[in-house]
C-alpha positions in Angstrom: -27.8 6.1 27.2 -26.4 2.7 27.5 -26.3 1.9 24.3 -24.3 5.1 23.6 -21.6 3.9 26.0 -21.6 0.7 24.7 -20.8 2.1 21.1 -18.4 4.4 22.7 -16.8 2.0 24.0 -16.4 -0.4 21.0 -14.7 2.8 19.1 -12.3 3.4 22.0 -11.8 -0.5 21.4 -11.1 -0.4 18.1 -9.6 3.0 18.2 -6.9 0.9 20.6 -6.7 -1.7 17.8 -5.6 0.6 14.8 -3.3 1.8 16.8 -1.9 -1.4 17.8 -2.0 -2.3 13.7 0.2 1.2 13.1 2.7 0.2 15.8 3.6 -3.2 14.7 3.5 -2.0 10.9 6.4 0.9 12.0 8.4 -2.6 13.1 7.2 -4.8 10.1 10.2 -4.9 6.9 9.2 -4.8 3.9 11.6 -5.4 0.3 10.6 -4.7 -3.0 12.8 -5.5 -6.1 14.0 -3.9 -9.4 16.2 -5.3 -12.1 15.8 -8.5 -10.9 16.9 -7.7 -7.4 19.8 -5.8 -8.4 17.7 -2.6 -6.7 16.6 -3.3 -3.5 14.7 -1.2 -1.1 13.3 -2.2 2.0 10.6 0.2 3.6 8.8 0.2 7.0 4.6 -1.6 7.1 4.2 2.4 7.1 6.0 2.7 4.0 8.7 4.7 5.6 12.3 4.2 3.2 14.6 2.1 5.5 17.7 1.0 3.0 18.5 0.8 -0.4 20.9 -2.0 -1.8 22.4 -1.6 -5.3 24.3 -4.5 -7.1 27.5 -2.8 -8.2 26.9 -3.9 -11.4 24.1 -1.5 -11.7 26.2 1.4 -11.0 27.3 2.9 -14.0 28.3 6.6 -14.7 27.3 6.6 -18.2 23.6 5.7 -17.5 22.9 7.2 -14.3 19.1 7.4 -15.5 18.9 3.7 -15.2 19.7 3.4 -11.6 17.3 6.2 -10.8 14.7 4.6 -12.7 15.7 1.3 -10.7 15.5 2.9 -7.9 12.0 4.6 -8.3 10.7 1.0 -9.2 11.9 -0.9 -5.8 11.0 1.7 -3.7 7.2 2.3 -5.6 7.2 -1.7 -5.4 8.1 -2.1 -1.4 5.7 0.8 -0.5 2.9 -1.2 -2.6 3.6 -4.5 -1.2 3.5 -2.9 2.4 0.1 -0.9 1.7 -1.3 -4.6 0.7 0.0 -5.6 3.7 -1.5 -2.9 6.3 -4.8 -3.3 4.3 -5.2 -6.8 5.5 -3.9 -5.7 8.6 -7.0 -3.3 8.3 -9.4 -6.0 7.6 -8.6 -8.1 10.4 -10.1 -4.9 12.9 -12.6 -4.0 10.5 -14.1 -7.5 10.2 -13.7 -6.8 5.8 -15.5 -3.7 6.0 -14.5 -1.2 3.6 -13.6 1.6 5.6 -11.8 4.7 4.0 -8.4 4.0 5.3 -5.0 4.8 3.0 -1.6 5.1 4.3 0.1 8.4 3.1 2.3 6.9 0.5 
């Protein structure tokens, strides 16, 4: 029986841990960059959209396809670069084990 508290109480331990991890990635910024950084966006360590910054130059009325395409790419690229970085949040818990963790986005 002790050894099942013991395990118990490493989960609630790392259980605490995770959600440590989640709350200071909701805080962490993240920017990805499109058009070479005329699109920015900058998203939460969840992934969460925060702001979008266009270049004016960017904005034009006869191509609005561009921009949106722009757009798509900065956001895709800050939500990537913020996965990364919760992953090796992850690892730093999980001591590199592969556990089947994936943020929603």
């Amino acid at each position: 029986m002790a050894d099942f508290m013991k395990i118990l109480q490493q989960a609630q331990e790392m259980q605490g841990r995770f959600q440590k991890i989640q709350d200071e990635l909701q805080l962490l910024t993240v920017t990805g960059a499109a058009g070479g950084g005329m699109v920015t966006a900058e998203v939460t360590g969840t992934g969460q959209i925060k702001k979008i910054k266009l270049d004016p130059s960017v904005v034009n009325p006869a191509d609005i396809e561009m921009l949106e395409d722009l757009v798509v790419v900065a956001v895709s690229d800050a939500q990537k670069k913020a996965q990364e970085r919760a992953k090796d949040q992850m690892e730093k818990v999980t001591g590199g084990l592969s556990l089947p963790f994936k943020l929603p986005f």
